[in-house]
C-alpha positions as CSV (number, residue, x, y, z in Angstrom):
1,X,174.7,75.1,98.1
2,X,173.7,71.7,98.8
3,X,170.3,71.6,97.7
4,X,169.0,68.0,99.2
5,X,167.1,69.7,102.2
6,X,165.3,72.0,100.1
7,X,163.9,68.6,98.7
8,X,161.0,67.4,97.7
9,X,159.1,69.3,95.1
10,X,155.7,68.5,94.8
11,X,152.9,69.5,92.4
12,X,149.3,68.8,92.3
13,X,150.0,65.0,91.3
14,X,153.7,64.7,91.3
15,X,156.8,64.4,93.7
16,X,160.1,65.3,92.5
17,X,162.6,63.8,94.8
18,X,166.3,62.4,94.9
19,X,166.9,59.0,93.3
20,X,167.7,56.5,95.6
21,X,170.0,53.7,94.7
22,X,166.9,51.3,94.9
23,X,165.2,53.2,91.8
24,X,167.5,51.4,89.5
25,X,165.0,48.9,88.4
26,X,162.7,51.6,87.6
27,X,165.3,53.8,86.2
28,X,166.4,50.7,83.9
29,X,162.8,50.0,82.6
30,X,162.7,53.0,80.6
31,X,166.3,54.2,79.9
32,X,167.1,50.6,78.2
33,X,164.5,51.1,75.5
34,X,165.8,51.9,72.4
35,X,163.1,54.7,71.8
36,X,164.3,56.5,74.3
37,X,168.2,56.7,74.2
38,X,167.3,57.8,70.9
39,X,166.9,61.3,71.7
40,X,169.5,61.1,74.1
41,X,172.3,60.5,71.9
42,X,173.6,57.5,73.8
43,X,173.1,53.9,74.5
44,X,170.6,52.1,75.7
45,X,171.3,51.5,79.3
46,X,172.2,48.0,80.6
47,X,171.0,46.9,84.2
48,X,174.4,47.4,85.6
49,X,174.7,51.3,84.2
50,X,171.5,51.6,85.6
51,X,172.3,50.8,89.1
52,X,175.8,53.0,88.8
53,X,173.3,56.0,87.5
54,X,171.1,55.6,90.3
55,X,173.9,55.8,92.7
56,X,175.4,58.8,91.3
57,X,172.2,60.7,91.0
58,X,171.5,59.9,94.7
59,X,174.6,61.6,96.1
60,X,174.6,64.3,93.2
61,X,173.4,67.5,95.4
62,X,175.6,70.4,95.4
63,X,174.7,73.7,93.0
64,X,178.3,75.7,93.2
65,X,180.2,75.1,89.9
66,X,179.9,74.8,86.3
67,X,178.6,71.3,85.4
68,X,176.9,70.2,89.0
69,X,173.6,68.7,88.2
70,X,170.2,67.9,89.9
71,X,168.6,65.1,88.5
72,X,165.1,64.0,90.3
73,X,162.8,60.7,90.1
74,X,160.0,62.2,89.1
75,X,157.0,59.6,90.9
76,X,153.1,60.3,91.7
77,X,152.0,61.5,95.2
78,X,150.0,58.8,95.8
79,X,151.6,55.7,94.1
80,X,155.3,53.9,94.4
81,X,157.7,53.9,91.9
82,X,159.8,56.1,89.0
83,X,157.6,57.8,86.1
84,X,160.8,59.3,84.9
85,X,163.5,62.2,85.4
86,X,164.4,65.6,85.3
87,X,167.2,67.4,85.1
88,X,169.3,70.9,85.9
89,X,173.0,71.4,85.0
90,X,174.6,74.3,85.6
91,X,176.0,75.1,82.6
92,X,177.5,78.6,83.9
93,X,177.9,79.4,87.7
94,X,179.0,83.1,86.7
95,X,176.0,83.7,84.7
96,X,173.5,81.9,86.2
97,X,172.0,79.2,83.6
98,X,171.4,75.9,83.4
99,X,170.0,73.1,81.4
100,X,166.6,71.7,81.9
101,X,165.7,68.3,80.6
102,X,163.2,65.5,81.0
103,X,162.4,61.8,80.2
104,X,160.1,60.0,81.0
105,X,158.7,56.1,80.8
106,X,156.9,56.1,77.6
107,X,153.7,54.2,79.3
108,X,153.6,57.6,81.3
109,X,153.9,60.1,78.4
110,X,150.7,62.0,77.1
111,X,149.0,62.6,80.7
112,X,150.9,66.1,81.3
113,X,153.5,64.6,83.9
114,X,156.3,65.8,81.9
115,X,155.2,69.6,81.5
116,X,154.0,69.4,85.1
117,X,157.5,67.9,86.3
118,X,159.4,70.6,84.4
119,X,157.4,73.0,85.4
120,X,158.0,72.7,89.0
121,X,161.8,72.4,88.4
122,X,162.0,75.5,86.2
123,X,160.5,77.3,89.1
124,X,162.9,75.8,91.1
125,X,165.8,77.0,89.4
126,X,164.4,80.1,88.9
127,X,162.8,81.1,92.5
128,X,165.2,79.1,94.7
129,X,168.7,78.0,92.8
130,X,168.8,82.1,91.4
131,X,168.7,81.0,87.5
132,X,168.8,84.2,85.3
133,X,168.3,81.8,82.3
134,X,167.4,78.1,81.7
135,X,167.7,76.1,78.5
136,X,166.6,72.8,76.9
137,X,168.4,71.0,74.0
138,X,166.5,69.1,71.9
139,X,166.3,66.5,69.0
140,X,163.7,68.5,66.5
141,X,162.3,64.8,65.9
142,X,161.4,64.7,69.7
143,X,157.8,66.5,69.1
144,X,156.5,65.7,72.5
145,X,159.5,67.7,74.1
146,X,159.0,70.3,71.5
147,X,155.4,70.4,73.3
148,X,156.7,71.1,77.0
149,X,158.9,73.6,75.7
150,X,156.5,75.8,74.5
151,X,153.5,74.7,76.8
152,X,156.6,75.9,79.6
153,X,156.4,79.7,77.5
154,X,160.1,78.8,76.5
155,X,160.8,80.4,73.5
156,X,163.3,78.6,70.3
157,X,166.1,80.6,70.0
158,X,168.2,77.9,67.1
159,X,167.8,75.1,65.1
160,X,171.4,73.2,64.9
161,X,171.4,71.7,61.4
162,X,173.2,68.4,61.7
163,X,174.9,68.8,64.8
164,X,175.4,65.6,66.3
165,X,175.6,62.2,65.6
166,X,173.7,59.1,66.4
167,X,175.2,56.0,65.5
168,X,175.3,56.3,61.7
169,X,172.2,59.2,61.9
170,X,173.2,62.6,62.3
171,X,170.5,64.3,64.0
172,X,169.7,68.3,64.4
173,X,168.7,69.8,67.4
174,X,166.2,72.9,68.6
175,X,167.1,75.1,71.3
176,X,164.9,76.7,73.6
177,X,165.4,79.2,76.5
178,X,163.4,81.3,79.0
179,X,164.7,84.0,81.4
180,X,163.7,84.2,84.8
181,X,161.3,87.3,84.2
182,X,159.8,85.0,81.0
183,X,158.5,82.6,83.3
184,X,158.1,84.1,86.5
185,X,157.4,81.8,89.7
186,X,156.2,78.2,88.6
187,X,157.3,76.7,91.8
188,X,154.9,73.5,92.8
189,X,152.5,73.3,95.6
C-alpha cells in the first residue's frame, strides 16, 4: 500500500504530513540537541544527516514489508514549520504490528502535542494500515514518553534491564503495547 494519498492527518490543532526535503532545518533544530539523541540511542544529528533524513522520509511511503516506516512532520494547523515526528515501522507484515514512536522539539513539549500526534497516528494504524498490535520502546528515564504511553491507554508489558548501550551508559528500556480492540478508533478529525 502506498499510503502518501491517504495523507494528511489532522487533529484538533495538529497536521501530520510527509516531510519534505525543505524541513531539514527544522528537523536539524531539534534532532542535533544532545538531550534528545539521548533517548534515541544515537548521535546527535549534523546539518548534512539532517538534510539526507529529510529526504528519505519524504519518499518513504510504502506499508507492504517488514521494516517499511512512516515517519510524519508533526506541524500546527495554523502556523509553518516542524514541532517534531512520529513514527510507524512495521515490525511484522504477517502479524500485523508496528512500532509507534515520537519526538518532539523540546520548546514544544508539555502542551499535549506529542499525545495528540500519537494519538492520531495509533488510529491510523489501527483503523486504516489494519494494525492488530502497536508498540513503543522506550528509555525508562524518558518520563514524558512514559506519559503518552499511558495517557494513549497502552499498557507496559517489560522492563529490559540494561539492554542497550549509550556511549559509555547502558540504559534500560520499558515496553509498552496496545491491541487494536485496547484502543479502538483514535483517528484525528
Amino acid at each position: 500500500m502506498d499510503i502518501a494519498s491517504l495523507l494528511p492527518l489532522t487533529t484538533a490543532r495538529l497536521s501530520l504530513r510527509l516531510f519534505t526535503p525543505g524541513d531539514a532545518d527544522d528537523l536539524y533544530a531539534y534532532q542535533s540537541l544532545p538531550s534528545v539523541a539521548r533517548y534515541l540511542y544515537r548521535p546527535a544529528h549534523t546539518r548534512e544527516r539532517s538534510e539526507l533524513v529529510a529526504a528519505e522520509r519524504a519518499a518513504q511511503t510504502a506499508w507492504r514489508a517488514d521494516g517499511d516506516k512512516l515517519a510524519l512532520a508533526v506541524c500546527r494547523r495554523d502556523e509553518p514549520g516542524v514541532l517534531g515526528e512520529v513514527s510507524l515501522t512495521l515490525a511484522d507484515a504477517r502479524a500485523a504490528q508496528a512500532e509507534i514512536g515520537w519526538t518532539l522539539h523540546p520548546g514544544h513539549q508539555g502542551h499535549g502535542y506529542a499525545t495528540e500526534a500519537a494519538a492520531a497516528l495509533a488510529g491510523f494504524a489501527f483503523d486504516t494500515l489494519g494494525v492488530h498490535r502497536l508498540y513503543a520502546r522506550l528509555d525508562v528515564e524518558n518520563t514524558g514518553s512514559v506519559r503518552v504511553c499511558e495517557r494513549l491507554g497502552m499498557r507496559r508489558e517489560a522492563h529490559l534491564v540494561e539492554n542497550d548501550l549509550d556511549g559509555d551508559r547502558w540504559g534500560s528500556e520499558y515496553i509498552y503495547a496496545a491491541l487494536s480492540a485496547d484502543l479502538g478508533s483514535r483517528s484525528g478529525d
